[in-house]
MIGU-613246 format. One record per residue (C-alpha): residue number from 1; y negated, z negated, x. Coordinates in steps of 0.05 Angstrom, whole numbers, always signed. Layout:
> NUM, Y, Z, X
...
This chain:
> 1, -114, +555, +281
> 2, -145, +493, +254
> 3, -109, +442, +218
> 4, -164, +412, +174
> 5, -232, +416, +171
> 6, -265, +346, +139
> 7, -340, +342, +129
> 8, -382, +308, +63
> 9, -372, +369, +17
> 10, -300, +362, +31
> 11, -304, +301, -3
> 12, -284, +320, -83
> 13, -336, +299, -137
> 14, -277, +254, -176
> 15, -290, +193, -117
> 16, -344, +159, -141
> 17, -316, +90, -120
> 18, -355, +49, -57
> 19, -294, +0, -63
> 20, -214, +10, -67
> 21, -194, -64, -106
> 22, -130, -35, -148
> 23, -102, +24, -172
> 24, -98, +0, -248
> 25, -169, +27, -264
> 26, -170, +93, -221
> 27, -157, +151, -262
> 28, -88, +198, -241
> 29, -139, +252, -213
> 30, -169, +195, -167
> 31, -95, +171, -150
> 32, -75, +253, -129
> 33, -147, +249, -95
> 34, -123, +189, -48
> 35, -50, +222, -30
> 36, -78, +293, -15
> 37, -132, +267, +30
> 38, -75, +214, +70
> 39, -37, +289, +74
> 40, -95, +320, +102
> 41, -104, +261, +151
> 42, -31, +266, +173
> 43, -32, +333, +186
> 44, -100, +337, +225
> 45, -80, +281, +270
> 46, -2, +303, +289
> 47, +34, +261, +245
> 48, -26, +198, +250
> 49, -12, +198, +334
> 50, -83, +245, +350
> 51, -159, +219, +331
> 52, -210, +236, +296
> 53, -285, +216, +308
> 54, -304, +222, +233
> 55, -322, +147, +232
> 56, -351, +142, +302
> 57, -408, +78, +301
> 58, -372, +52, +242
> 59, -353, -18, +240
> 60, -293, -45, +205
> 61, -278, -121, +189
> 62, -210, -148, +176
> 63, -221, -207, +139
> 64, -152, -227, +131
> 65, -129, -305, +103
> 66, -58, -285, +96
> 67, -6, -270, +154
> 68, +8, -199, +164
> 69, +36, -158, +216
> 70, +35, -74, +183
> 71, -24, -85, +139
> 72, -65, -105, +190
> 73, -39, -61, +244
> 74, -45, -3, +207
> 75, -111, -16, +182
> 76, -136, -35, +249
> 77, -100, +25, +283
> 78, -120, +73, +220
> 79, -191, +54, +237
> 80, -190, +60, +314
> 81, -164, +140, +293
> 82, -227, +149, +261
> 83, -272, +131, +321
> 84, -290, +62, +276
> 85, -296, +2, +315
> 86, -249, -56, +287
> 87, -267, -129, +288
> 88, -203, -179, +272
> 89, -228, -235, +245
> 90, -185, -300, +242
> 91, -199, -350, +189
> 92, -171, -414, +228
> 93, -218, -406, +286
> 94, -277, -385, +243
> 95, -329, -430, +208
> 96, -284, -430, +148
> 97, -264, -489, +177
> 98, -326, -519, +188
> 99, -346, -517, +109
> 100, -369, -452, +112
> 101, -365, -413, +40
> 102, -316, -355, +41
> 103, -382, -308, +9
> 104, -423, -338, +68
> 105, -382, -311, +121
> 106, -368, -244, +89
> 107, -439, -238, +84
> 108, -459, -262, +163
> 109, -407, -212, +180
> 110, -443, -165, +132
> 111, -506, -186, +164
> 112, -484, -165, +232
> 113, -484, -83, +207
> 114, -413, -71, +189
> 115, -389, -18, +143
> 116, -330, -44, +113
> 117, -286, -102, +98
> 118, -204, -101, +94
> 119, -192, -167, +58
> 120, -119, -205, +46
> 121, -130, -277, +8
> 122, -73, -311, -28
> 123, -123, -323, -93
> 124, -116, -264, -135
> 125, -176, -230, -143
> 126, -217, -247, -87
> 127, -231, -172, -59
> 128, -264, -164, -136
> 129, -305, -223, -126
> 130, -327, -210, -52
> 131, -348, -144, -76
> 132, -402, -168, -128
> 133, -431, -204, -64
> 134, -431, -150, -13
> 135, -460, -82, -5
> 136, -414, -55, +43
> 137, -343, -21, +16
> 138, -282, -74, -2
> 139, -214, -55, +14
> 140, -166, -97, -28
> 141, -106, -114, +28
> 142, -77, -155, -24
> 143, -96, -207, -65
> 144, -39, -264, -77
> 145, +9, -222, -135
> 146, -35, -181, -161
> 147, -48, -116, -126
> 148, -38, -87, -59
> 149, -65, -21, -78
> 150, -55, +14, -8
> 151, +20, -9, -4
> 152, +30, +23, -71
> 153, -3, +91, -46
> 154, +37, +96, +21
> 155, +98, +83, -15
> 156, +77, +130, -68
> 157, +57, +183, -11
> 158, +133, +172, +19
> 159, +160, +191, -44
> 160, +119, +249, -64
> 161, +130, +286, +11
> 162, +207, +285, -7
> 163, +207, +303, -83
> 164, +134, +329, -93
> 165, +121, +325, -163
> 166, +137, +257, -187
> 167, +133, +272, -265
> 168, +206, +256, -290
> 169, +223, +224, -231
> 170, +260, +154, -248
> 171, +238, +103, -191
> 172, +274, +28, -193
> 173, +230, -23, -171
> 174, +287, -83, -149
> 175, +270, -155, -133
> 176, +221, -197, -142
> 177, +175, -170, -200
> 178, +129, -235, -217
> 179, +101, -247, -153
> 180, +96, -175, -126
> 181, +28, -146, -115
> 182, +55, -87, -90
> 183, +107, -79, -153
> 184, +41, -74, -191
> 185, +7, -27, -150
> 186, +65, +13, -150
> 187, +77, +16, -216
> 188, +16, +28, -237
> 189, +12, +94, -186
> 190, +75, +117, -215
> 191, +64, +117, -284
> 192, -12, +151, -277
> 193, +30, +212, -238
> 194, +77, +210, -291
> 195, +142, +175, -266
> 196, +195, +140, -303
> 197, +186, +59, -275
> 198, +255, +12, -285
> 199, +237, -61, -266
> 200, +305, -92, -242
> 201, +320, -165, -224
> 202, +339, -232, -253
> 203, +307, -250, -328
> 204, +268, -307, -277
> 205, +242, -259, -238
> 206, +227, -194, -291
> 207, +202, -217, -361
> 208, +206, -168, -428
> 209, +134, -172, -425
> 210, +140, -110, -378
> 211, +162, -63, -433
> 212, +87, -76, -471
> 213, +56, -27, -417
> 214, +116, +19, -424
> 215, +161, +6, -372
> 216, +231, -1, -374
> 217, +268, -74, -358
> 218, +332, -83, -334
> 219, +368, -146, -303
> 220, +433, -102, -278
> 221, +423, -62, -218
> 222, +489, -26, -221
> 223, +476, +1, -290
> 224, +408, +40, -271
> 225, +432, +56, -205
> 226, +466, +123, -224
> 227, +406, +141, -260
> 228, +347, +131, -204
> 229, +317, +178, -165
> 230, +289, +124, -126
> 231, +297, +55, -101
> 232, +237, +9, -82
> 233, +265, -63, -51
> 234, +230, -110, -59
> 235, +223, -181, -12
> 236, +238, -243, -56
> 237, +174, -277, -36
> 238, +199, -349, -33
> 239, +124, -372, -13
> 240, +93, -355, -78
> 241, +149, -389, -116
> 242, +149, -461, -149
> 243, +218, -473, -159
> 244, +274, -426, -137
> 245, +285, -369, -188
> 246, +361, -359, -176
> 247, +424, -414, -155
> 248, +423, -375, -81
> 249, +404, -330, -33
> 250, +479, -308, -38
> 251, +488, -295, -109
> 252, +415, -259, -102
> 253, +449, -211, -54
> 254, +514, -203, -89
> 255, +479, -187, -154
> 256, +426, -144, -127
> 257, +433, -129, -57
> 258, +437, -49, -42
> 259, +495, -43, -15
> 260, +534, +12, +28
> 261, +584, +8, -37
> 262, +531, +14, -85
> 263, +498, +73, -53
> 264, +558, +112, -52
> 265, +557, +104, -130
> 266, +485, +137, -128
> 267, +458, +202, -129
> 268, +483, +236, -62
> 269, +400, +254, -58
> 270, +374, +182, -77
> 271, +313, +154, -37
> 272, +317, +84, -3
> 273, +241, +52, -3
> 274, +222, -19, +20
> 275, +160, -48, +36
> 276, +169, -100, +95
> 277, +188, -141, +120
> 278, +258, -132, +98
> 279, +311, -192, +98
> 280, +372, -151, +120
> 281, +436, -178, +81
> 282, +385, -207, +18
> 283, +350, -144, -14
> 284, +384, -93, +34
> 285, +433, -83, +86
> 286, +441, -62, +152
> 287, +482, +0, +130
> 288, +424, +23, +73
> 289, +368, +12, +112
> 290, +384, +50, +173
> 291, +419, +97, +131
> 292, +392, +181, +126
> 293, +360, +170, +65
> 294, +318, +110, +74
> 295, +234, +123, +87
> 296, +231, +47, +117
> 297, +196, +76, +174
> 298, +169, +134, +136
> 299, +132, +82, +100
> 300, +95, +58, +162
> 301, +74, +124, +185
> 302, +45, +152, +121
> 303, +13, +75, +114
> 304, -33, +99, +180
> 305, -45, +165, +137
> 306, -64, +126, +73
> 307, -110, +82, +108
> 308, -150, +136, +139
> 309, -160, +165, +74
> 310, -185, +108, +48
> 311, -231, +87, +100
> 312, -251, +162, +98
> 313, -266, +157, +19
> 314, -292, +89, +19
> 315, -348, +92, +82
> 316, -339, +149, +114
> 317, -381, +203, +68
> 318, -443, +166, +60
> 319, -493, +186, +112
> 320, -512, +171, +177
> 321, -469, +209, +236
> 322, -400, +194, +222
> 323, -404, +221, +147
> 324, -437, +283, +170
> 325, -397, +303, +232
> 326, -344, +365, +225
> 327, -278, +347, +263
> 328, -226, +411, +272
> 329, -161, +388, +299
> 330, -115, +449, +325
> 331, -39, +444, +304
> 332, +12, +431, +342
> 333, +75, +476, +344
């Protein structure tokens, strides 16, 4: 029997969006839109391993300024499962470095007939801005801390295969709060699906300020530890920092490290989350993050799942071919 069926009416009136920048301004329906359509994808293509040709003569630009190893894999491999064609497009070797403008070469590239652009910059909004200049869709990859709106989806996706629901569900984000795009993205998914959010860290690293939008602050891990459903560790991202937040990388770990010892203090049915790449020994050891109930590699599936559905929502049902084509992919048993 077939698996899924996608076509343009599958595509629900509620996306009306040509970009994806953040997940602060999309409503909860559009949030529920984005995880049942990175379900459908999974299941259609075996768990993201089969393709699809539902974007076949698409073209789909990685514009990426930051390193990244997932993101861009997964994009680029999300994309290739969709019949697009990928270009990877390296900003060193590029005219950027010639004294090209950054909107010049997004729009050469645009000139060239692509669909879409993936973009990563360290300057916080910079997907928003390229997106006033082009008329093909954005896809926000993240920009410096603010938002890395398909980071907070996957993880969001990993949560809501194991529990389903996530209203009442308490999730802990741990680490590095201030310069954390994908804490924001994150939180902001949560609380739209109706989860309890705990920010946990040092006071350098998680300010008060957090409580304004309704979230819970906390500077002791071991105290909110019995009450989470979830944990979300978080990199300290010593790149983005001016001066170092905390004496040491030791007392870090000591103070909020999940432990082997701490997670035996959990719920026996707690859920171990973290976006890489991990530091094993800092935010997480060896013992939690190969443990049974850690979705570390979860995380990177269901990030090939998310993708699709957004390259899907983003350019795939707008005319020409590759919106119109019907795809049936049988099941596996």
């Amino acid at each position: 029997m077939p698996a899924a069926t996608f076509d343009r009416e599958s595509v629900p009136p509620q996306w009306q969006h040509r970009h994806l920048l953040d997940l602060e301004r999309l409503t909860p329906d559009e949030v529920r839109l984005l995880l049942d359509t990175a379900a459908l994808f999974k299941e259609a293509t075996n768990g993201c391993r089969a393709k699809l040709g539902l974007l076949s003569g698409r073209t789909i630009v990685n514009l990426f300024f930051e390193n990244s190893t997932r993101t861009r894999t997964s994009f680029s491999l999300a994309a290739r499962r969709l019949g697009a064609d990928v270009v990877d497009f390296t900003a060193a070797s590029s005219s950027l470095s010639k004294g090209e403008s950054f909107i010049d070469t997004a729009k050469n590239l645009e000139a060239m007939g692509i669909d879409a652009v993936v973009v990563r910059h360290a300057t916080p909004g910079t997907p928003h801005l390229l997106s006033q200049y082009l008329d093909v869709g954005v896809i926000n990859a993240g920009d410096g801390p603010h938002e890395h709106p398909t980071q907070g989806l996957l993880d969001i996706f990993s949560i809501r295969e194991r529990r389903g629901d996530l209203r009442g569900v308490t999730v802990g984000l741990v680490g590095d709060i201030s310069h954390s795009r994908t804490a924001r993205s994150n939180l902001w998914g949560l609380m739209k699906l109706g989860a309890h959010v705990i920010l946990c860290g040092p006071p350098t690293l998680v300010s008060e300020r957090w409580r304004e939008i309704g979230v819970e602050v906390s500077h002791d891990l071991d105290a909110i530890i019995p009450r989470c459903d979830v944990l979300n560790l978080l990199r300290i991202q010593f790149e983005r920092q001016n001066t170092r937040p905390f004496p040491s990388v030791r007392e870090y770990a000591h103070l909020y490290a999940m432990t082997g010892e701490r997670l035996r203090r959990a719920k026996p049915d707690l859920l171990i989350l973290a976006p890489g790449p991990i530091n094993r020994g800092v935010e997480v050891t060896a013992e939690v993050a190969d443990c049974g109930q850690s979705l570390i590699l979860d995380q990177v599936t269901n990030g090939l799942a998310v993708r699709m559905a957004v390259l899907w929502l983003v350019c795939g049902p707008r005319g020409g071919s590759a919106g119109g084509s019907t795809v049936r992919q049988e099941r596996i048993v």
